[in-house]
N, C-alpha and C positions, 0 to 999 in steps of 0.2 A: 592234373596240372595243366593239360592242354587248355580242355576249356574253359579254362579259369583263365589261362593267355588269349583264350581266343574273346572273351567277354569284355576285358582288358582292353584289347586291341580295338573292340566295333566300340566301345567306348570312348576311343579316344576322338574320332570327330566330334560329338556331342560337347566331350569335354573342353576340347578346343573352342566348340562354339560359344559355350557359357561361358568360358573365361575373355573371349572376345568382348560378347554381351556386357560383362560388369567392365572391362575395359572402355569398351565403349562409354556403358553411360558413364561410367567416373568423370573420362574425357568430356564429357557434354557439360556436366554437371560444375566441372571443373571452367569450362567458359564461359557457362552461365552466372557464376558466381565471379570471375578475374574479366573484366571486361576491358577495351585498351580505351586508354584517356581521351579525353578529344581539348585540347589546345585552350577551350574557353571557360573551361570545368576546374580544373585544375594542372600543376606543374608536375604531377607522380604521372608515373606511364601507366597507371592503371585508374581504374574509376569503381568504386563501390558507390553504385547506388540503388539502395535499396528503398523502398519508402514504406514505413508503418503506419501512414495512414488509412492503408489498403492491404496489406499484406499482414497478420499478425507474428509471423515470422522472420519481420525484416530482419531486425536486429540479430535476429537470431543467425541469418544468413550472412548477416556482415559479419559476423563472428567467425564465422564458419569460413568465410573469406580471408580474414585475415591468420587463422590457422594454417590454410592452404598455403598463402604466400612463407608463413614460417616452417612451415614442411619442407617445400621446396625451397628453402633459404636464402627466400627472394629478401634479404635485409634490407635492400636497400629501398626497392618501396613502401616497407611496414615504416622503416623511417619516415623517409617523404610524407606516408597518411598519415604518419603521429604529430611533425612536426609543424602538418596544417591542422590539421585539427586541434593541435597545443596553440599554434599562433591568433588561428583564426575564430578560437572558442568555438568548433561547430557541434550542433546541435541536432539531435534529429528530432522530427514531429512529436511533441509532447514533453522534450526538454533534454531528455538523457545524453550527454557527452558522449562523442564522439568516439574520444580520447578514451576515456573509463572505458569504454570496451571494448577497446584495441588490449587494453591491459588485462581485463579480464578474461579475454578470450586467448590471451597467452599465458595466464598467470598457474598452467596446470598441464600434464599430456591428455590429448583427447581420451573420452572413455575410461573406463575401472582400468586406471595404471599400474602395471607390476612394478617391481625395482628394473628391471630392463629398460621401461618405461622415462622411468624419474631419471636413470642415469640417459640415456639418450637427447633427454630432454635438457640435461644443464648442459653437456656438451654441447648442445647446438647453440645454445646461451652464449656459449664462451668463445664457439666460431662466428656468430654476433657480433659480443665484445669485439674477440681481437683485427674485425675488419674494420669494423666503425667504431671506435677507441673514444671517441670522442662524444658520441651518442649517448644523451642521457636516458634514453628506452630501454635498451637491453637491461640496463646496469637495474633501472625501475623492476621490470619483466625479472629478474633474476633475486630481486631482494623478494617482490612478494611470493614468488615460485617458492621461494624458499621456507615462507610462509604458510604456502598450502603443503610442502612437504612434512613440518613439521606437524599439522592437523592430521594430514596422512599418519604417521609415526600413533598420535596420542587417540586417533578417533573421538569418535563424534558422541560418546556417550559421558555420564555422570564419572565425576572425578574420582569415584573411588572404585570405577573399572579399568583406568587404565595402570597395566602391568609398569615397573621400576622401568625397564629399558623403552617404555612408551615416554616416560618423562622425560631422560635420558634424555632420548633422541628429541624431544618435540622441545625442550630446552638450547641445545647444541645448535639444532635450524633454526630457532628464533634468533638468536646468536649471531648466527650469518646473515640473516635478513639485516639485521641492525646494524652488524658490521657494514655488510656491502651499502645500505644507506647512508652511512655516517661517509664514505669514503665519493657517494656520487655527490653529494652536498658540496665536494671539491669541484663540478664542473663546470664553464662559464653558465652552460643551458637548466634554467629553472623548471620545475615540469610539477604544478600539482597534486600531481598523484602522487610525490614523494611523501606528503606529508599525508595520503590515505594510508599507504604501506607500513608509515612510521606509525600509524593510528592502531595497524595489527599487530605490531609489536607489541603497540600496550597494552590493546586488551589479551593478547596472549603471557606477556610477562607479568601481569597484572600492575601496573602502574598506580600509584598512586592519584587521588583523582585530580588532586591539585598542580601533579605532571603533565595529567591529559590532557588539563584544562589547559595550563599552558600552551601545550601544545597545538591545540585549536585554537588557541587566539592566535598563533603564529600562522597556523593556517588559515584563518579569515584574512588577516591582517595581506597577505599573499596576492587570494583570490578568494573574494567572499562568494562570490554565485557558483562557486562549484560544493553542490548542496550533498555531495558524500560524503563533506567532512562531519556534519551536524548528521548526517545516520550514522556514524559510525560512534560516535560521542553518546546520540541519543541508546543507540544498543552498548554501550561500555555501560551505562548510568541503569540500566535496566535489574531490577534484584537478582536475576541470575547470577550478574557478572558483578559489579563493586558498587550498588546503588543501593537506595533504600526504597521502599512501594514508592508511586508517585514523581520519583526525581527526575523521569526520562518525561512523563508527560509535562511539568513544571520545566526541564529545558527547552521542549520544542514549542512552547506556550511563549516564552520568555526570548527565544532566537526570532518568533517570527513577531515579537514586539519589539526588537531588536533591529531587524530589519525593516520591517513596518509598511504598511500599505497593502497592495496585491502581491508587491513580491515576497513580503513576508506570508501571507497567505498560501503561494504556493511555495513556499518551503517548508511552510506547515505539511500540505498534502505530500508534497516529494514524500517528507519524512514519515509522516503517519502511515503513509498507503505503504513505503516498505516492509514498514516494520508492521503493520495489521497484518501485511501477506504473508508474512514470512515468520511469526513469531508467534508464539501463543495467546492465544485472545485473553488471558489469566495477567499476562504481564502489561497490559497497558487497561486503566480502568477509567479512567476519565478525560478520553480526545475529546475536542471540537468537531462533532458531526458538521454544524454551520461551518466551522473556519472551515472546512476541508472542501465544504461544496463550493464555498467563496474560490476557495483557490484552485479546485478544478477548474473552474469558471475562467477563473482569470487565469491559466496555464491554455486553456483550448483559445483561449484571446491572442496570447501572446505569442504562441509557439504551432499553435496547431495542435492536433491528438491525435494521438497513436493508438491502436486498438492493442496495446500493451496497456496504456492509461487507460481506457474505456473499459477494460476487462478488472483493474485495482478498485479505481470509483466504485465499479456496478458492484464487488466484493463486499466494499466496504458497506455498500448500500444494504446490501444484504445482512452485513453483521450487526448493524445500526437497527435494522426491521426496519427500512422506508422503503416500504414496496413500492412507491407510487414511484421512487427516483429510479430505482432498481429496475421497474418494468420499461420504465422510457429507455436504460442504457441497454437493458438486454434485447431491445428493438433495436439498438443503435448495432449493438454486436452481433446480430443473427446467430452464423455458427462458427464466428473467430472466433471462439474459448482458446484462454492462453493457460499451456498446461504450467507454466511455474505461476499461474496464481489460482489455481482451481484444483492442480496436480491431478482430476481423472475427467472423464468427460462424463462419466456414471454421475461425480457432485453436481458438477456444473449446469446440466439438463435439469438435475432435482430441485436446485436452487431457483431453474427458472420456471418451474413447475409450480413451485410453490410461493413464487411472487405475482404469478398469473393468475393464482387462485385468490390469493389477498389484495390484492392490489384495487380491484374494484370496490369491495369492502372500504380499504381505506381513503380511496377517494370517495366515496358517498360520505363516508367521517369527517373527510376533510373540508365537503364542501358545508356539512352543518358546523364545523367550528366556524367556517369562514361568516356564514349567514349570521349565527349569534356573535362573533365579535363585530359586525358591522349593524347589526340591533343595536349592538350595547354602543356605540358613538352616534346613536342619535338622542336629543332631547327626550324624546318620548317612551323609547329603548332604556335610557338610564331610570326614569320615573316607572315608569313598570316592573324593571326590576327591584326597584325600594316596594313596590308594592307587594310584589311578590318575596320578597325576604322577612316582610311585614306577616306575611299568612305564613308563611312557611316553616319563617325561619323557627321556631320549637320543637318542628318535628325533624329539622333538621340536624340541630342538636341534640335532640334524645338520641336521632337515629349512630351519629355518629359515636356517640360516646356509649350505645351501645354493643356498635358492629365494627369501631377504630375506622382507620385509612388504611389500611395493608396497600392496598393501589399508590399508595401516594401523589393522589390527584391534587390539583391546585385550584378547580372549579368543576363543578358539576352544570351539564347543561341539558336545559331541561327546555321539552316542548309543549307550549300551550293554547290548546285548541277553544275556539269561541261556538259555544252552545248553549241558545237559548240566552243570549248576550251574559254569559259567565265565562267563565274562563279557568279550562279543566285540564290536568295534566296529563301527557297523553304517553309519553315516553321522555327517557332519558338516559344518559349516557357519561362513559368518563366517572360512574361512580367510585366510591372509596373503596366498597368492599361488596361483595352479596349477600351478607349480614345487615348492609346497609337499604340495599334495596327492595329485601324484603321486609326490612321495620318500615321504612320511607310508604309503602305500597299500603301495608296495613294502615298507616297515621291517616291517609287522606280516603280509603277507602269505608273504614268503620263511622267517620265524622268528618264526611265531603267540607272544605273550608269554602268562606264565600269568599271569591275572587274574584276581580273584574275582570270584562274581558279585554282578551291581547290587542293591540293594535292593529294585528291584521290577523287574520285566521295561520292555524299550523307555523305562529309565531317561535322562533328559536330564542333562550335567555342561557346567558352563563351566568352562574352566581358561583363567585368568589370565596375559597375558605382559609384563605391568608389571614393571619391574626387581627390585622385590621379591618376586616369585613364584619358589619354588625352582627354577620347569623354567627359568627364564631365568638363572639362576645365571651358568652356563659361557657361555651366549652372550653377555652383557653384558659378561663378561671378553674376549672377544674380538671385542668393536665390532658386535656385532648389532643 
């Protein structure tokens, strides 16, 4: 027993000093994140500034900041940050509201919560409330808390795992969420984000859609540029949740025709790039790759970009297969990988592994579409191609009707070389099928056709298999 006291004992400097150590940095960490205002910045005694155009973690740090302040239950500057950020619609680089994560960074207790947790947590809610009575924040913070507690209760899985007192509960705290919203709706101060809150009520109670829909035109009608109301509508309309295939991509198609121009554009991308991140690639089957690039475009115009943006694009880019956009953003992002849109660094590196490998591939592809569509807008580009659909075009309908389109190509482009002033085929690309290109190889190869030669040597041609193109003539006639 002694020296088990005496082990004890020489341990306790040590111990003393590591507990020092994590004091310390906390303390560091703790100033580095609460910084004091400076008079020309803003009216709060504190200053969050974090910038994601350089940092992929800002945000993530402003969050983390404003936990802090509600730890230490500094209310009354979480206030002040909300109700500039409410007043003054701020924004950080690449568009995300300020505001939305001040709420989401309090809408839960840090870390995997026990019930010790959750209850700790509303009391501090309520020593909130009852300081600042009048503050539409807490009351927000406290309905959608309520919110995630009820998801806490039913978990995250298919509905026919969670146990009777999972409903129970996950019904009862939706209950309060909706209560305590209907009751802050009493306050002079309008704020938003009530009507995101009221937007998980419904997809949690399941609302009907012509409720929700309601309900979002209340909240456009509000504040239309606060573009969480249209994700959270677009994921309600989703077939998981009360939607049919297609409904969600036909609203976010329809909102940013609604709103119209660039800005509708980048409310395209807000919306697409959350829900591509975050959702299964099964439930959205036909976005706007172009709208979304328009609207990054014109979001890094407007607002700047955040390497939280740079890292959604570059994703999408990659789900899309356009290497060539994907290799310029994964230049762009070195090694900011952002873990909630890659969630390992193991995908994230693979991803860009395997756009470094293709990507030059596709630009060499890219640059011969670009050469035969600027063939084919010249006079002489267009005449050669009637000449060549004139030679061709039978073997190109045999070939097709006997190998189909599986590829679903829309023109096959084909290069042809000047030898001996003829003009020979030399390769080709963008075919329908490999059925195809090996009839196609045999037609010209068994019974060379005479062709004129190309306008210029290792000349590029696209020829067209749209029902209105001559070579598809005969095959359209007979169900091609």
């Amino acid at each position: 027993m002694s020296a088990v006291r005496r082990v004890a004992s020489n341990a306790l400097p040590l111990l003393f000093l590591l507990l020092l150590g994590a004091t310390s940095s906390a303390k560091e960490k703790e100033k580095s994140l609460l910084k004091p205002s400076t008079p020309a910045s803003t009216a709060c005694s504190i200053s969050l500034d974090f910038d994601p155009e350089t940092n992929v973690h800002a945000v993530d740090n402003y969050k983390a900041a404003v936990q802090l302040l509600f730890i230490n239950e500094d209310y009354t500057d979480i206030d002040c940050l909300a109700d500039s950020a409410r007043q003054n619609k701020e924004k950080f680089k690449g568009g995300a509201w300020k505001l939305h994560n001040i709420y989401t960074a309090l809408d839960h207790p840090k870390g995997h919560a026990t019930e010790e947790d959750w209850s700790e947590h509303f009391k501090s809610l309520q020593r909130w409330i009852a300081a600042k009575p009048e503050s539409i924040t807490p009351r927000i913070v406290l309905a959608e808390s309520y919110v995630s507690y009820a998801w806490d209760a039913r978990g995250d899985g298919t509905s026919d795992t969670v146990s009777d007192n999972g409903w129970r509960l996950f019904e009862q705290r939706l209950d309060q969420a909706e209560s305590t919203l209907h009751e802050t709706s009493q306050l002079k101060t309008k704020c938003p984000e009530w009507y995101v809150a009221m937007q998980q009520v419904a997809q949690g109670k399941g609302w009907t859609i012509a409720k929700a829909t309601a309900l979002l035109e209340d909240a456009i009608a509000f504040e239309p540029d606060y573009y969480y109301f249209y994700r959270m509508h677009a994921n309600y309309l989703l077939p998981k949740w009360y939607g049919e295939q297609g409904d969600t991509e036909k609203f976010i198609e329809a909102t940013a025709e609604r709103i119209g121009g660039e800005q509708g554009d980048m409310v395209y991308f807000q919306v697409a790039s959350f829900l591509t991140c975050h959702c299964s690639r099964d439930d959205l089957k036909n976005i706007s790759w172009p709208r979304i690039q328009r609207g990054f475009a014109a979001l890094e115009v407007q607002t700047g970009v955040s390497l939280d943006t740079l890292n959604e694009f570059t994703y999408l880019a990659v789900k899309e297969k356009d290497t060539i956009v994907a290799d310029k953003m994964f230049a762009r992002i070195g090694d900011n990988w952002s873990e909630d849109v890659w969630r390992s660094q193991a995908y994230f590196t693979s991803c860009k592994q395997w756009v470094a490998f293709e990507a030059p591939r596709a630009i060499h592809d890219k640059e011969i579409h670009d050469a035969a569509d600027a063939n084919m807008q010249t006079p002489e580009g267009r005449e050669y191609g009637k000449q060549f659909e004139a030679t061709f075009g039978a073997a190109i309908q045999k070939c097709l009707l006997a190998g189909g389109n599986e590829n679903g190509v829309s023109a096959i482009i084909f290069n042809v070389d000047n030898f001996n002033n003829k003009g020979y085929v030399g390769t080709y690309i963008d075919v329908p099928s490999k059925a195809f290109a090996g009839c196609f190889l045999d037609s010209f190869n068994h019974q060379p056709p005479n062709l004129a030669a190309p306008p210029s040597n290792h000349y590029w041609l696209k020829i067209p298999l749209h029902p209105s193109s001559p070579v598809m003539a005969n095959t359209v006639k007979r169900g091609v």
